[in-house]
NUVO-847479 format. One record per residue (C-alpha): residue in one letter; chain; x, y, z. Coordinates in Angstrom, 3 decimals. Example, Ala and Ser with C-alpha at 12.3 -4.5 7.8 and 13.67 -1.06 7.14 Angstrom:
<r res="a" chain="A" u="12.300" v="-4.500" w="7.800"/>
<r res="s" chain="A" u="13.670" v="-1.060" w="7.140"/>
//
This chain:
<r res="x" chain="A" u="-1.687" v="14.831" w="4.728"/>
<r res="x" chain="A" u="1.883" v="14.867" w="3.646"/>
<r res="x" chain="A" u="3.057" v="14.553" w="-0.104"/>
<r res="x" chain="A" u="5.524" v="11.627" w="-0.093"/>
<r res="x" chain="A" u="7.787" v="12.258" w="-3.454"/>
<r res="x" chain="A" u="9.675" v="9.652" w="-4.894"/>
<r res="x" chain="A" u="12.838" v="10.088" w="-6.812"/>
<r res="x" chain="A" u="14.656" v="7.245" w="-9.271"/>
<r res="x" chain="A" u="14.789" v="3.514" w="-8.422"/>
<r res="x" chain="A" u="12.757" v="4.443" w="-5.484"/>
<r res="x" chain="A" u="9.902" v="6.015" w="-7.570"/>
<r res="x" chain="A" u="10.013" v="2.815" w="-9.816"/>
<r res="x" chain="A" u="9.890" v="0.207" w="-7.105"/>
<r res="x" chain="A" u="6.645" v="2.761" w="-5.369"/>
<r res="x" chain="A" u="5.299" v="2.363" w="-9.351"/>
<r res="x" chain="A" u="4.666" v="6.530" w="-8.526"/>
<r res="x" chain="A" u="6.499" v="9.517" w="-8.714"/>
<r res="x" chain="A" u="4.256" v="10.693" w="-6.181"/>
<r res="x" chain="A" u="1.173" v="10.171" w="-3.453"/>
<r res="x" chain="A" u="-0.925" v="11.454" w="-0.507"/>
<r res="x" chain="A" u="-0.636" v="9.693" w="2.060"/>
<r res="x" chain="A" u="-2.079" v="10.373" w="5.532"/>
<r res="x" chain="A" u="0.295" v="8.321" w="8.204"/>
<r res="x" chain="A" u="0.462" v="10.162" w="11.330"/>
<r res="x" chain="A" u="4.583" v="9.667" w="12.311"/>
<r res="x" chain="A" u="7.233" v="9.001" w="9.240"/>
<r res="x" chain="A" u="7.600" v="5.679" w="10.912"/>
<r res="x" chain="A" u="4.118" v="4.918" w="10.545"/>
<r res="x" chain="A" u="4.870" v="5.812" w="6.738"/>
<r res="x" chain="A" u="8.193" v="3.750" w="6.540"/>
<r res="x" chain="A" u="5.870" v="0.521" w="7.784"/>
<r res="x" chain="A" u="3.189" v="1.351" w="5.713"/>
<r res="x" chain="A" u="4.962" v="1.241" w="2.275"/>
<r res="x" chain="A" u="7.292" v="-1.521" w="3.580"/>
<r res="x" chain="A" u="3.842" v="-3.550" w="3.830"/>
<r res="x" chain="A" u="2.283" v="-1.922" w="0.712"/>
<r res="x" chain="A" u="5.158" v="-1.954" w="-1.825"/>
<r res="x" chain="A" u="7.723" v="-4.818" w="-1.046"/>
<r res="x" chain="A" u="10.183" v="-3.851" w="-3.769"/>
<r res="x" chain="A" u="9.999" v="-0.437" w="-2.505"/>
<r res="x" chain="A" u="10.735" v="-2.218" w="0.909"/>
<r res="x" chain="A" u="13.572" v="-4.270" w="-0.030"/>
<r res="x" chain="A" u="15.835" v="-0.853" w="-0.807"/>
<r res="x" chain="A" u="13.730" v="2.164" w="1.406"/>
<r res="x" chain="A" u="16.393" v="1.382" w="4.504"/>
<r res="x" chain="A" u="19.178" v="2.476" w="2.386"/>
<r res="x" chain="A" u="17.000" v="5.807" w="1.023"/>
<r res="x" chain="A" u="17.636" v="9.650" w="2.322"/>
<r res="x" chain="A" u="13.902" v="10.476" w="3.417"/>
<r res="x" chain="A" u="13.628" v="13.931" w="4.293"/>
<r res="x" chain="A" u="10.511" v="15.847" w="5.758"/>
<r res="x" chain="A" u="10.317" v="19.201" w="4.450"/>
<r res="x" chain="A" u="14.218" v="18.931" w="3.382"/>
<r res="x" chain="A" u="15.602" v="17.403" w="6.969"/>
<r res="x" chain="A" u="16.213" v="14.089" w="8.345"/>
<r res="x" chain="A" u="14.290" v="13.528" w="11.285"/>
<r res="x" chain="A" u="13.464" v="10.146" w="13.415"/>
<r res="x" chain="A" u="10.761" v="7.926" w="12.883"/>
<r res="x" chain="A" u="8.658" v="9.517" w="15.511"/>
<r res="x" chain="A" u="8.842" v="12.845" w="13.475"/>
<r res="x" chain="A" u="4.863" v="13.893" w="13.258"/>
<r res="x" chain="A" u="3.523" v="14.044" w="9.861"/>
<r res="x" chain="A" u="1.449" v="17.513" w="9.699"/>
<r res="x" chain="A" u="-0.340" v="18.746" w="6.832"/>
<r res="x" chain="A" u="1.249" v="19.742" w="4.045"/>
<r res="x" chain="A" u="4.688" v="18.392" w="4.598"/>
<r res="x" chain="A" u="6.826" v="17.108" w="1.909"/>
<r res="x" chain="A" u="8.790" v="13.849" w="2.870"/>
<r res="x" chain="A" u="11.181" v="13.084" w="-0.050"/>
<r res="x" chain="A" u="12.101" v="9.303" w="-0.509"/>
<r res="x" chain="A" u="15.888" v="9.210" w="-2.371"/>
<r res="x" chain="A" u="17.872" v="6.070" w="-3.264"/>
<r res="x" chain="A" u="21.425" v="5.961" w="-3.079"/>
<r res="x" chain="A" u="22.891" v="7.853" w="-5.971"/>
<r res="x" chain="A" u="26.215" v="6.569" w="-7.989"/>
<r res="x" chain="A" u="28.239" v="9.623" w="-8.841"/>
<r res="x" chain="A" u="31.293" v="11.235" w="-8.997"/>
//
């Protein structure tokens, strides 16, 4: 099961800072919480997610004990 860690607006829209979750691909994951959370959805296209600290595709397996790490777009300077 991977640990799917959510960091500013994106952990408010999930209403989490973090979950279990047990999709098999990341794009089985990005559907999921598009379906599950729709505020999450409306903004998770413009996120980073990164599976153990790398982009990958959607078709990227989900193992056990990954981390995929959901983050917004960050102001900054």
């Amino acid at each position: 099961m991977a640990r799917v860690r959510y960091f500013a607006a994106a952990a408010e829209r999930a209403g989490t800072a973090d979950e279990v979750r047990d999709e098999p691909t990341l794009g089985a994951l990005r559907a999921a919480l598009v379906q599950e959370r729709p505020a999450l959805g409306a903004i998770l296209a413009r996120c980073a997610v990164l599976v153990d600290g790398s982009r990958v595709d959607d078709d990227a397996a989900l193992g056990a004990d990954v981390v995929v790490d959901v983050l917004p777009p960050f102001a900054g300077g």
